[in-house]
C-alpha positions as CSV (number, residue, x, y, z in Angstrom):
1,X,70.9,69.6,66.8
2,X,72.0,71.7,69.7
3,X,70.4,73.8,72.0
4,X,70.4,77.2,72.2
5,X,73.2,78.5,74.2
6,X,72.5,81.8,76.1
7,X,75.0,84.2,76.6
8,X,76.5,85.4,79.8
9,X,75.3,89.0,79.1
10,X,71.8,88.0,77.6
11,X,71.6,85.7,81.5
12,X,72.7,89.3,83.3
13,X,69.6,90.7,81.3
14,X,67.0,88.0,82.2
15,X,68.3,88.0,86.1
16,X,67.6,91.8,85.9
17,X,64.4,91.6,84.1
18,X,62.9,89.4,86.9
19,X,63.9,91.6,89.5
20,X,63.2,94.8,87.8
21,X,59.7,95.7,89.3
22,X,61.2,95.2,92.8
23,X,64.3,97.2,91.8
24,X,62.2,100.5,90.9
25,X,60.1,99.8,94.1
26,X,62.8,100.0,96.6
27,X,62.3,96.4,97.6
28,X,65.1,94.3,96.4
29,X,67.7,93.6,98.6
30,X,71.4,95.8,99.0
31,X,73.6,93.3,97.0
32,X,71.0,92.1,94.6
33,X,70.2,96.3,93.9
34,X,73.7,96.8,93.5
35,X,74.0,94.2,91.2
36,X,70.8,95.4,89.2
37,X,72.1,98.9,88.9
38,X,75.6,97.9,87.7
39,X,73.7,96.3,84.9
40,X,71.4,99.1,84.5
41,X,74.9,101.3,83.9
42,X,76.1,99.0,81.3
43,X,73.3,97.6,79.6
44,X,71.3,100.2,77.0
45,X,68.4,97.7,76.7
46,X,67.8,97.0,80.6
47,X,68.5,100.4,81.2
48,X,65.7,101.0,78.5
49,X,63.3,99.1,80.0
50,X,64.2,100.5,83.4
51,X,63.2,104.0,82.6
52,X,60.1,103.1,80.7
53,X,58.7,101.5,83.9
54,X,60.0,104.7,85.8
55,X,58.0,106.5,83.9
56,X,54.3,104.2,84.2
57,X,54.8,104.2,87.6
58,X,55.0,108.1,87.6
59,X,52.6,108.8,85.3
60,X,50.1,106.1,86.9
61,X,50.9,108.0,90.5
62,X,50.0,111.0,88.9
63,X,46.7,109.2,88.2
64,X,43.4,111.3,89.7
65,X,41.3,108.4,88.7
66,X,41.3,104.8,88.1
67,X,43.6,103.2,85.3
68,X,41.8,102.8,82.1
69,X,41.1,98.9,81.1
70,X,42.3,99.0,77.5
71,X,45.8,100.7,79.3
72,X,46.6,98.1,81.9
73,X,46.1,95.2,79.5
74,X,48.6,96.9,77.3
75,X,50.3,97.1,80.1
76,X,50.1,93.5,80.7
77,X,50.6,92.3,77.1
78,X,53.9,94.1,77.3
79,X,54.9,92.5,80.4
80,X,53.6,89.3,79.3
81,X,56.3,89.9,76.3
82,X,59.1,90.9,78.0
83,X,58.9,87.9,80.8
84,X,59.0,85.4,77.8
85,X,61.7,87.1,76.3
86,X,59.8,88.6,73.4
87,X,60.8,91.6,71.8
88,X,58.9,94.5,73.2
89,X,56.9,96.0,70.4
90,X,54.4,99.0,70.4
91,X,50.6,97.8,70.7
């Protein structure tokens, strides 16, 4: 039986996913940002992903308090998901 062979597109997507977080935050390198956002440009999913983070991050900045416990390990499921390549669904 063979393995599973990933695709050159699905490897772009799991390069960006890793990076992602550092990405948003202004952190990752020029070349490696540049490389991210090209992806970002032509891949719906990542690009997906990309704003839903966006959006935590603003809406937890907007935050007067502290985060709520059942939210972060939502949160943390979902990241959980997408690092082993899971399907994101809703929780």
């Amino acid at each position: 039986m063979r393995g599973r062979q990933t695709s050159p597109s699905r490897l772009a997507c799991m390069r960006t996913m890793r990076v992602l977080q550092s990405y948003l935050d202004g952190t990752l390198g020029s070349v490696p940002a540049q490389r991210v956002a090209e992806h970002l440009e032509e891949c719906r999913r990542c690009g997906l992903e990309a704003s839903v983070y966006s959006e935590i991050k603003e809406a937890l900045s907007r935050q007067d308090h502290g985060v709520e416990p059942r939210a972060l390990e939502r949160l943390r499921r979902f990241g959980e998901r997408l690092s082993s390549g899971e399907q994101p669904v809703g929780d």
